[in-house]
C-alpha positions in Angstrom: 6.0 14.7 -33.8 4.0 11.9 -35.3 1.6 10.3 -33.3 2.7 7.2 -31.1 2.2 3.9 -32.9 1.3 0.6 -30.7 4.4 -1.3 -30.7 4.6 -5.0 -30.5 7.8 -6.8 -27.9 9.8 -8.9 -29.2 9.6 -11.5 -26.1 13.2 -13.4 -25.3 12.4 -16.9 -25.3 14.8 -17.3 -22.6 12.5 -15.5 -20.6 10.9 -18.8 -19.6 13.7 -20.6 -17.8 14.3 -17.2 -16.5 10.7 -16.8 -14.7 11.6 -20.7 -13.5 14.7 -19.8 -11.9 13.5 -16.9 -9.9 10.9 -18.9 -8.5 13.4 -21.5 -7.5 15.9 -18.8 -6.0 13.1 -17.6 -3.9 11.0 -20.7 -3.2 14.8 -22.3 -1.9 15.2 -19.8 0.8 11.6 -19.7 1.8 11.9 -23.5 2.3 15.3 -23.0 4.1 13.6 -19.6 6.9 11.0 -21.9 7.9 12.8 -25.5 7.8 16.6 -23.7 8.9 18.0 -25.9 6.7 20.4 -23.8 5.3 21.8 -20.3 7.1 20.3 -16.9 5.0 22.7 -14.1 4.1 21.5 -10.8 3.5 23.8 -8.8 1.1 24.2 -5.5 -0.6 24.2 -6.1 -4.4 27.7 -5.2 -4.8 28.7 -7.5 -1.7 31.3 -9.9 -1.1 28.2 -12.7 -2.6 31.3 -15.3 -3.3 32.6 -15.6 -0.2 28.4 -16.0 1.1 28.0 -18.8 -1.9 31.3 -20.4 -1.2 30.9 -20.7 2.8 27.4 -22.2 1.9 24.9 -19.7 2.7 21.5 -18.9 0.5 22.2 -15.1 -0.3 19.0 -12.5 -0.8 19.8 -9.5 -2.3 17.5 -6.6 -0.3 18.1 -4.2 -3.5 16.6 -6.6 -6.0 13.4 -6.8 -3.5 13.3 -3.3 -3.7 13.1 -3.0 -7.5 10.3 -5.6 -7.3 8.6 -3.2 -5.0 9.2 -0.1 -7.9 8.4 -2.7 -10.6 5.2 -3.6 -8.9 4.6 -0.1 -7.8 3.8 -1.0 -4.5 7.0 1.6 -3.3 5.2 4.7 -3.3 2.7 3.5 -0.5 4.6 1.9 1.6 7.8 4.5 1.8 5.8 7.2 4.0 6.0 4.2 7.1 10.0 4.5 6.8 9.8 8.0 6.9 7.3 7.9 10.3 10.2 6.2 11.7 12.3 9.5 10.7 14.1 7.9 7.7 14.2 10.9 5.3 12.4 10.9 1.8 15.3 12.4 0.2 17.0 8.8 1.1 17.4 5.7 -1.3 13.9 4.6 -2.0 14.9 1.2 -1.8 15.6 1.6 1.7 12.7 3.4 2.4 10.1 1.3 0.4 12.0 -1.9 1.8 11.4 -1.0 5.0 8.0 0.0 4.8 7.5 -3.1 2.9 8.4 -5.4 6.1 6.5 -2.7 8.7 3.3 -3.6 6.7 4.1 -7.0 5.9 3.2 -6.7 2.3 5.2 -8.4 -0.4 5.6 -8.3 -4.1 6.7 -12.2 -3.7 3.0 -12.8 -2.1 1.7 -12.3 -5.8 4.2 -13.5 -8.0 5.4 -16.8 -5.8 3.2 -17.2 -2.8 5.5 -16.5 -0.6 4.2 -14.4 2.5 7.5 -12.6 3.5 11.2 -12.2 2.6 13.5 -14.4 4.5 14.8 -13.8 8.0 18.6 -13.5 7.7 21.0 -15.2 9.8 23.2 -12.4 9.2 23.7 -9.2 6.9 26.4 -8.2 5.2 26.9 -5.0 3.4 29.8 -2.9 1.3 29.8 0.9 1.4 31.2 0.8 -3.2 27.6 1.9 -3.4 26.8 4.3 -0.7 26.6 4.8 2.8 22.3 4.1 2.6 23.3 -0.2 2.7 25.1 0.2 5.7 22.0 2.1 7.5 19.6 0.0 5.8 20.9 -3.4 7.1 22.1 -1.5 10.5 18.2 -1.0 11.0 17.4 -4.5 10.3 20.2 -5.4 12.7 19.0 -3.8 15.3 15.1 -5.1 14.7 15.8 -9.0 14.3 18.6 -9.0 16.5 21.2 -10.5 13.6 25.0 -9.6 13.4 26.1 -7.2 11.1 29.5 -7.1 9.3 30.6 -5.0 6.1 33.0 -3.6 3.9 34.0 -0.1 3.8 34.8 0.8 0.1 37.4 4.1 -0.7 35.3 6.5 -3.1 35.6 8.7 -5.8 38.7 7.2 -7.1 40.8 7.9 -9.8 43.8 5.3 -10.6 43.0 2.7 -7.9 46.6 1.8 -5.6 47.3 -1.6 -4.7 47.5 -0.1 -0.9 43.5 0.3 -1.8 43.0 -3.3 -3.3 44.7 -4.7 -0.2 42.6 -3.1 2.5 39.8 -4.1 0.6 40.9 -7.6 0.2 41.9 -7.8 4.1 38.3 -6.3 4.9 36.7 -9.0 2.7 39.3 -12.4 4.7 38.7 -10.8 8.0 34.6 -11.3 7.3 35.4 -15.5 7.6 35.5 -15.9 10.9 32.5 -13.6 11.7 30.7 -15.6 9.0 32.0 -19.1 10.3 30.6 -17.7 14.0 26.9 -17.7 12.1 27.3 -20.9 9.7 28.7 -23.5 12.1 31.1 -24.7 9.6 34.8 -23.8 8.9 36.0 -21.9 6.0 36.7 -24.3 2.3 38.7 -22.6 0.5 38.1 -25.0 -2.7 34.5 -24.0 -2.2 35.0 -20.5 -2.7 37.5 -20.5 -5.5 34.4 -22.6 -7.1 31.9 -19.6 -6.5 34.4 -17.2 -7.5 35.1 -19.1 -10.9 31.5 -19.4 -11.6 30.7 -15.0 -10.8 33.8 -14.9 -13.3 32.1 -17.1 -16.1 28.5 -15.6 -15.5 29.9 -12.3 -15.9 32.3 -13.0 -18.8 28.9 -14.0 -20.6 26.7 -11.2 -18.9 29.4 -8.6 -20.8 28.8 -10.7 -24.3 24.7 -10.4 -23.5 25.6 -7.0 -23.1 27.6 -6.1 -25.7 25.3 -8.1 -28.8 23.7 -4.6 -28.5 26.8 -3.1 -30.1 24.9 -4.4 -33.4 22.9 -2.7 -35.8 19.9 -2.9 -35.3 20.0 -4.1 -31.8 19.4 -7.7 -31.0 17.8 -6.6 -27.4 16.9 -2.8 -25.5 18.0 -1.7 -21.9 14.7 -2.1 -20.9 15.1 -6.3 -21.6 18.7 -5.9 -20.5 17.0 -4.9 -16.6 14.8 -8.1 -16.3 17.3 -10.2 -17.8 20.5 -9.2 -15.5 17.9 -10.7 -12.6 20.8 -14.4 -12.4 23.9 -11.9 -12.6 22.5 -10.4 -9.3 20.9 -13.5 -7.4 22.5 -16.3 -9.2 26.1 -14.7 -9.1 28.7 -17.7 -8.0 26.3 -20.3 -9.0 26.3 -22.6 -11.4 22.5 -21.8 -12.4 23.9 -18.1 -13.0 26.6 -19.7 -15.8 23.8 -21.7 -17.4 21.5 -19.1 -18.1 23.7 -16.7 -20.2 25.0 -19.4 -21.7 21.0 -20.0 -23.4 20.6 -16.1 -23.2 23.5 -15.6 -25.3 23.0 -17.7 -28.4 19.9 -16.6 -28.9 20.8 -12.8 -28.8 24.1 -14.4 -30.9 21.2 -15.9 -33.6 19.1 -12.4 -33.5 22.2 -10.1 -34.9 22.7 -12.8 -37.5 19.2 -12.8 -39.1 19.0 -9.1 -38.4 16.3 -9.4 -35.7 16.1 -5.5 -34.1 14.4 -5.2 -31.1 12.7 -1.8 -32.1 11.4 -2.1 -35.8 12.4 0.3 -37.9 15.7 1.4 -35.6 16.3 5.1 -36.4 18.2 6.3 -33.3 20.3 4.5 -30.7 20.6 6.3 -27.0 22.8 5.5 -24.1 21.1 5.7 -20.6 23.0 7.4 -17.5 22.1 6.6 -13.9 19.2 4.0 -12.7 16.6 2.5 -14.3 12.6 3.7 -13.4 11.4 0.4 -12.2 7.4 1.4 -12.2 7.8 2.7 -15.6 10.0 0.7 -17.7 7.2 -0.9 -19.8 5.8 2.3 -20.8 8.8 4.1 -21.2 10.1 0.8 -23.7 7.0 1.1 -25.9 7.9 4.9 -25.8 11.0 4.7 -27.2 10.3 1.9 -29.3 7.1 4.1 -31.4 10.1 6.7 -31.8 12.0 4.0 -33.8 14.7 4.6 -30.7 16.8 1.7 -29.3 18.1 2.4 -25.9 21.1 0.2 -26.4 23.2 0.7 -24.0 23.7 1.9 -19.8 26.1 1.8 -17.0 23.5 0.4 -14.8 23.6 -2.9 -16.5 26.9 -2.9 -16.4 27.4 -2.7 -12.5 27.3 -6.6 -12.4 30.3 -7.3 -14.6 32.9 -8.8 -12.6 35.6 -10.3 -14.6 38.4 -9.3 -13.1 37.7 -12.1 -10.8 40.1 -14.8 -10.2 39.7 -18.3 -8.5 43.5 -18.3 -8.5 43.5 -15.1 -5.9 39.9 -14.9 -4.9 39.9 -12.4 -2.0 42.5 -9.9 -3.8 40.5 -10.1 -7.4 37.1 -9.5 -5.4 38.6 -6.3 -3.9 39.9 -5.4 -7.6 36.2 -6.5 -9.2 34.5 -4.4 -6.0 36.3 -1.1 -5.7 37.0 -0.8 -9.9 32.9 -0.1 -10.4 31.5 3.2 -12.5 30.1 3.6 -9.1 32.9 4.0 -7.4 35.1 6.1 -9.7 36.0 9.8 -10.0 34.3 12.0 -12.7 37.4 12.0 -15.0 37.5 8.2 -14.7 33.5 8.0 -15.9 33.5 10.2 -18.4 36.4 8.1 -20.4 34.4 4.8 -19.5 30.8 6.7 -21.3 33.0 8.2 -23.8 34.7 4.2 -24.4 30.6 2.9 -24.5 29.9 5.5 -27.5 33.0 3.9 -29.5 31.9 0.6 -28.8 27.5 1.0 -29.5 26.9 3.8 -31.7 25.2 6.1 -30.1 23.5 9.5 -31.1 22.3 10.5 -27.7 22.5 10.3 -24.1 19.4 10.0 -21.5 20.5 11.3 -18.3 18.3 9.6 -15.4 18.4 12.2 -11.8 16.9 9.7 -9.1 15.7 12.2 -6.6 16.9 9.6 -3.9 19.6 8.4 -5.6 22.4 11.0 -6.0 24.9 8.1 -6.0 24.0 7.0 -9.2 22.8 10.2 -10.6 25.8 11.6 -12.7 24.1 14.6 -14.2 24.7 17.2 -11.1 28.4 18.5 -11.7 28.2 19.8 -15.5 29.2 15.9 -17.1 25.9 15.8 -19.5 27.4 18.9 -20.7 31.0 18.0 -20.9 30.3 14.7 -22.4 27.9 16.4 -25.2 30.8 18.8 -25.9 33.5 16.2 -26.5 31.3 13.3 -28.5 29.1 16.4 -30.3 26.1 14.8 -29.3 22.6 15.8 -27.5 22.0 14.9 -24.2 18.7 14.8 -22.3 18.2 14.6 -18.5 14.8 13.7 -17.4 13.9 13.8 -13.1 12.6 11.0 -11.5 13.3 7.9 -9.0 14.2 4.4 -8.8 11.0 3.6 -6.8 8.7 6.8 -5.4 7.3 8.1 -8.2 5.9 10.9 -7.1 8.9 12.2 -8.2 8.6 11.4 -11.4 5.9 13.5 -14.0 4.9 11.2 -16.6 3.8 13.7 -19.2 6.9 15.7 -18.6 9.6 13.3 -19.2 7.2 12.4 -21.9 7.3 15.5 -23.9 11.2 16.0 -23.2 11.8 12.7 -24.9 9.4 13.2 -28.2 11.3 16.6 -28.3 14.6 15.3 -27.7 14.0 12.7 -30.4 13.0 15.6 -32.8 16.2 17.3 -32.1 18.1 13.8 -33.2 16.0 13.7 -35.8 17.1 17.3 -37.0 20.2 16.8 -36.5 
């Protein structure tokens, strides 16, 4: 293998309004804990957020907090306080790093916003379509600050989904209003929530487009930008500030595939990547790839915040549809026919298989499917070991010299 050249980023210029919006998301609901100006959800990523936005609550997303702390690399330090408590380090990171985050009072939003601590919620609200982990996490919090907790309870490892599944889901999801009404003081607007419902459906219709521009060759934009940039699908989601930034973000990835603009000079390879991304080392790990003239084009992390199957028209039954038809929440059969649709649709010659020691939910390389999947689309597959947030479970140098040599098998090839 060739030594490693310095590669320079091709920088998004919607990154700006980007950095401005997240430090208006933030800044908003620091304004609103101290001033109780507006009531404070906290929700699992994959939560019912619409029905939050539409009955008028700020919503903070305890997941994306928890990447901050991997991003930052803060994580590693502070997990060992949630596992004094007896939380288990074989348990989501997030969770643990989260936790130990609010223990020691040390915030990654200190540095980037000035803001001394996350928002005290007025109530938490979870759903179990990722894993059982959200439902302990906010059950911990509930029982510290004393706030209500109410939830969804997902079916799992599904197959075809029934319509007996979508309505117990949707039931779950009505029967949250007046628990939520209890917290907000106000009654239920149904006009209100068909609005945030609408405006998930359009940010996500245009998230998928963002998305999919990477189905070009060369690739407009790398998984690595895709991670930063899916920040307003997540927080913004059933906002109108989430619609407005994909539709900059996506004209400008539109104008990159029509001058030819690749995000990796020189694009040789193109790789899918399997499971979560390594928030402390996704910088090095892009200017990796991107010396081995390798695009990482493509991932099913990304796409966990597509949502548009949602429906203003029928807004609690197309949330339960959008909620329970997630990669996450499928059967092996059903995942392998969405990877194997992904490698029709971007082109690629390889597939990075990420196992997130805490995160065996979204590690899909444990029951034979890198080797199933590499049978059926006669391609090589790579699994490197690692974690979302702790990295001391991740070897650098290892995962290092298993991707140079994995590359020189495409190469070969």
């Amino acid at each position: 293998m060739t030594e490693e050249k310095k590669t320079t980023r091709k920088e998004i210029a919607a990154g700006k309004t980007l950095k401005n919006i997240m430090a208006d998301y933030f800044h908003e609901m620091d304004e609103a804990a101290k001033t109780g100006s507006k009531k404070i959800a906290w929700c699992s990523s994959v939560g019912p957020a619409e029905l939050l936005r539409g009955m008028g609550f700020l919503v903070f997303y305890p997941e994306n907090h928890g990447a901050m702390l991997g991003a930052t690399r803060m994580a590693t330090d502070l997990i060992p306080y949630a596992n004094a408590l007896g939380y288990s380090p074989d348990i989501c990171s997030y969770l643990t790093c989260d936790v130990g985050s609010y223990l020691q009072k040390k915030t990654p939003l200190t540095m980037a916003y000035k803001i001394d601590s996350v928002p005290k919620p007025d109530v938490l609200v979870f759903n179990t379509n990722q894993c059982r982990d959200v439902q302990d996490w906010f059950a911990w919090y509930s029982r510290e600050l004393n706030v209500p907790l109410v939830g969804v309870h997902t079916h799992r490892d599904i197959g075809n989904i029934g319509a007996h599944q979508i309505k117990d889901i949707a039931s779950q999801i009505e029967e949250l209003v007046p628990q939520l009404e209890a917290v907000s003081g106000e009654k239920f607007d149904m006009d209100r929530f068909k609005e945030a419902v609408g405006y998930s459906r359009r940010t996500s219709e245009l998230w998928r487009a963002c998305l999919e521009a990477a189905a070009a060759i060369p690739s407009p934009w790398t998984f690595f930008d895709a991670t930063i940039h899916m920040a307003p699908a997540v927080v913004a989601r059933g906002t109108e500030e989430g619609v407005e930034y994909y539709e900059l973000l996506l004209p400008e990835l539109e104008q990159r595939v029509r001058d030819g603009v690749a995000a990796v000079e020189g694009e040789k390879h193109r790789l899918y990547w399997e499971g979560m991304p390594i928030w402390g080392k996704l910088r090095a790990l892009s200017e990796q790839f991107a010396s081995l003239k390798t695009c990482v084009v493509a991932s099913t992390y990304c796409n966990s915040w597509i949502y548009d199957q949602l429906d203003p028209a029928d807004p609690f039954e197309s949330m339960a549809v959008a909620y329970t038809e997630l990669f996450i929440v499928r059967d092996e059969p059903h995942k392998e026919a969405y990877i194997t649709d992904c490698y029709e649709k971007f082109k690629f010659d390889g597939i990075l298989f990420h196992d997130a020691k805490t995160c065996p939910n979204n590690s899909n390389n444990r029951y034979g499917m890198p080797e199933r999947l590499s049978q059926k689309l006669g391609i090589p597959v790579l699994t490197i070991n690692g974690d979302l947030c702790d990295l001391r479970c991740y070897s650098e140098e290892q995962a290092k010299t298993n991707i140079e040599a994995f590359i020189e098998q495409l190469e070969e090839g």
